[in-house]
C-alpha positions as protocol buffer text, in pm:
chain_id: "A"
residue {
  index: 1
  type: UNK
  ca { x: -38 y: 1384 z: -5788 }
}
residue {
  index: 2
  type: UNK
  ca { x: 274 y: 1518 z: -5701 }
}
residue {
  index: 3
  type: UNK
  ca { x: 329 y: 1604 z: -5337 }
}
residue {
  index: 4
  type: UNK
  ca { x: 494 y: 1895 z: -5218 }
}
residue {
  index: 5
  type: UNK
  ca { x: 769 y: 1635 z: -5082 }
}
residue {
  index: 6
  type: UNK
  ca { x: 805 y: 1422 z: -5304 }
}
residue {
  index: 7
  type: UNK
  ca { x: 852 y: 1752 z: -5553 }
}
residue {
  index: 8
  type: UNK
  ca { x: 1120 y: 1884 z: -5324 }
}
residue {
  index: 9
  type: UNK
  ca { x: 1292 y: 1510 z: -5347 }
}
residue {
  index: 10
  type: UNK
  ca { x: 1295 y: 1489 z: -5739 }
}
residue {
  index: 11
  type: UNK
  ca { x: 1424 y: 1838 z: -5722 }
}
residue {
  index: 12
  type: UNK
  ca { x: 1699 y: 1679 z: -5476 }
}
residue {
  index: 13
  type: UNK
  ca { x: 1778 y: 1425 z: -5736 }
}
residue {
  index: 14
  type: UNK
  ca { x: 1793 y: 1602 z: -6070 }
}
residue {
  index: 15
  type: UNK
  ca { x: 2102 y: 1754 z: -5888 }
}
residue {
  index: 16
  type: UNK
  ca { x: 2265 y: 1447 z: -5872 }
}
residue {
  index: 17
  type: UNK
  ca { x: 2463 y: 1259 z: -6148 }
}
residue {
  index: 18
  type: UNK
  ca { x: 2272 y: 996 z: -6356 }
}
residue {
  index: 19
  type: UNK
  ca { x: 2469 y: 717 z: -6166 }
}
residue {
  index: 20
  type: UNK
  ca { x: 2389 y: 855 z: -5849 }
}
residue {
  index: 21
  type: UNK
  ca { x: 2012 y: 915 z: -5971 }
}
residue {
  index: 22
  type: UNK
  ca { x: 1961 y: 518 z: -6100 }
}
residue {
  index: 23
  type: UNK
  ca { x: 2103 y: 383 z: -5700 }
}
residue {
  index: 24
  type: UNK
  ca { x: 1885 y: 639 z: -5502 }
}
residue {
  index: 25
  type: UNK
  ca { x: 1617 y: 493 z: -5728 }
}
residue {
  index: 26
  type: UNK
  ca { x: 1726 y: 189 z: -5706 }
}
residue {
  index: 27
  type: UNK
  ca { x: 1773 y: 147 z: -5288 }
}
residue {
  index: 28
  type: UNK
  ca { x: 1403 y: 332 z: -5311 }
}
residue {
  index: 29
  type: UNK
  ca { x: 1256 y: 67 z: -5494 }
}
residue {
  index: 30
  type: UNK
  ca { x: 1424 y: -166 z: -5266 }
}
residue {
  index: 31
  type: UNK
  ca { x: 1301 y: -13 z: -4958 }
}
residue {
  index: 32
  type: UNK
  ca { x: 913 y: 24 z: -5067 }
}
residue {
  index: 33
  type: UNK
  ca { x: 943 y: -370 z: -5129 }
}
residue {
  index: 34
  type: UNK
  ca { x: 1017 y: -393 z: -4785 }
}
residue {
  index: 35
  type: UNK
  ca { x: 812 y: -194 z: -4664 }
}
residue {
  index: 36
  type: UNK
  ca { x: 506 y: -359 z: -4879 }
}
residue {
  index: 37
  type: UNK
  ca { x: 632 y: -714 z: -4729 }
}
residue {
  index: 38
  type: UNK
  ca { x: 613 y: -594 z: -4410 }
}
residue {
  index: 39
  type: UNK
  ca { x: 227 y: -448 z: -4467 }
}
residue {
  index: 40
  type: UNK
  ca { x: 136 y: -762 z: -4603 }
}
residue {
  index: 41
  type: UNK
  ca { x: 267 y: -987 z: -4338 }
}
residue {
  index: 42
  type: UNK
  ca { x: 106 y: -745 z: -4037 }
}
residue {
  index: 43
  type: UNK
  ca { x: -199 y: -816 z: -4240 }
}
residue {
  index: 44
  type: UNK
  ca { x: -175 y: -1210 z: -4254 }
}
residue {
  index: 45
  type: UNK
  ca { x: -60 y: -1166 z: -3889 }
}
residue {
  index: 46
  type: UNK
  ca { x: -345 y: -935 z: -3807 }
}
residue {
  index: 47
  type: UNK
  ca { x: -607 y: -1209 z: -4010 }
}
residue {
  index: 48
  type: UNK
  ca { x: -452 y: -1479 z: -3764 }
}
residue {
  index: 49
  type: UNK
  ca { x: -500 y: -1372 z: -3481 }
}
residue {
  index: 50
  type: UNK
  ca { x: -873 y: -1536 z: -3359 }
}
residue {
  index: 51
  type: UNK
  ca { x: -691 y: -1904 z: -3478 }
}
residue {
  index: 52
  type: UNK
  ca { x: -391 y: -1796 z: -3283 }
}
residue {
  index: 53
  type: UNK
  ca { x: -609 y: -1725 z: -2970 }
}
residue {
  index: 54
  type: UNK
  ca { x: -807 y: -2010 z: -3035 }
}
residue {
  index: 55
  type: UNK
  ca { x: -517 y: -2261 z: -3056 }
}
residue {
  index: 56
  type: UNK
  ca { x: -381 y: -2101 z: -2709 }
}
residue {
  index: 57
  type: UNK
  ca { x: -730 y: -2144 z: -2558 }
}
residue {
  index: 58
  type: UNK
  ca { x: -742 y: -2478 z: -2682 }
}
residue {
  index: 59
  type: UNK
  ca { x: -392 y: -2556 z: -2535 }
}
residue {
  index: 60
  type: UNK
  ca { x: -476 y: -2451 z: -2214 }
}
residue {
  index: 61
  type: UNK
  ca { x: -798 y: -2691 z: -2167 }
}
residue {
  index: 62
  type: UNK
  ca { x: -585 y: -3008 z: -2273 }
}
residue {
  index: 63
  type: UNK
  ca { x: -299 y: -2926 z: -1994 }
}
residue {
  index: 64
  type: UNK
  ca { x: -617 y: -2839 z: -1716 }
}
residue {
  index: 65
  type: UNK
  ca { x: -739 y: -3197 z: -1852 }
}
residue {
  index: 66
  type: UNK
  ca { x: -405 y: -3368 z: -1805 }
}
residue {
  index: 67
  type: UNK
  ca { x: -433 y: -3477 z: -2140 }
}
residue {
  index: 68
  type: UNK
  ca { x: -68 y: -3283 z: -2242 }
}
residue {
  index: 69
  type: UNK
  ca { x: 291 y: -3343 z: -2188 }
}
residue {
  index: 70
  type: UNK
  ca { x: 597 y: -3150 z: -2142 }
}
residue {
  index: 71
  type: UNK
  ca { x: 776 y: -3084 z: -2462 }
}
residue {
  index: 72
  type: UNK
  ca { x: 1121 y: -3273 z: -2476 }
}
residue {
  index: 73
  type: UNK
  ca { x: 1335 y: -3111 z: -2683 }
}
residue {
  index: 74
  type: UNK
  ca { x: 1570 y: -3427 z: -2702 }
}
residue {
  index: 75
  type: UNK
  ca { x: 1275 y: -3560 z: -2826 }
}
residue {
  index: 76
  type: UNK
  ca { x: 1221 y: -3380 z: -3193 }
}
């Protein structure tokens, strides 16, 4: 289904030489990869989350047991 703006955009671009048509198309492409990257890492972010939390809550019970140590960076 064509949207009215997405109409109005192919309408912007059948203006334009061929050249100029295949890098619009082109940087679009490359710019809905991104943007599909970035969905799909906020989801395996979003899915992390309750081991995240867990591994905090877990931290904070071995320093209140003294069983932790300061990290040393010199040391990695």
């Amino acid at each position: 289904m064509l949207t009215p703006s997405i109409a109005t955009v192919v309408k912007m671009l059948e203006d334009l030489p061929e050249e100029t048509q295949s890098q619009v198309v082109e940087h679009l492409r490359q710019w809905l990869a991104e943007l599909e990257e970035e969905a799909q890492w906020e989801q395996s972010f979003a899915r992390s989350q309750d081991k995240l939390y867990q591994a905090g809550h877990e931290a904070r019970k071995q320093i209140a047991k003294g069983k932790s140590k300061p990290l040393d960076l010199n040391e990695l």
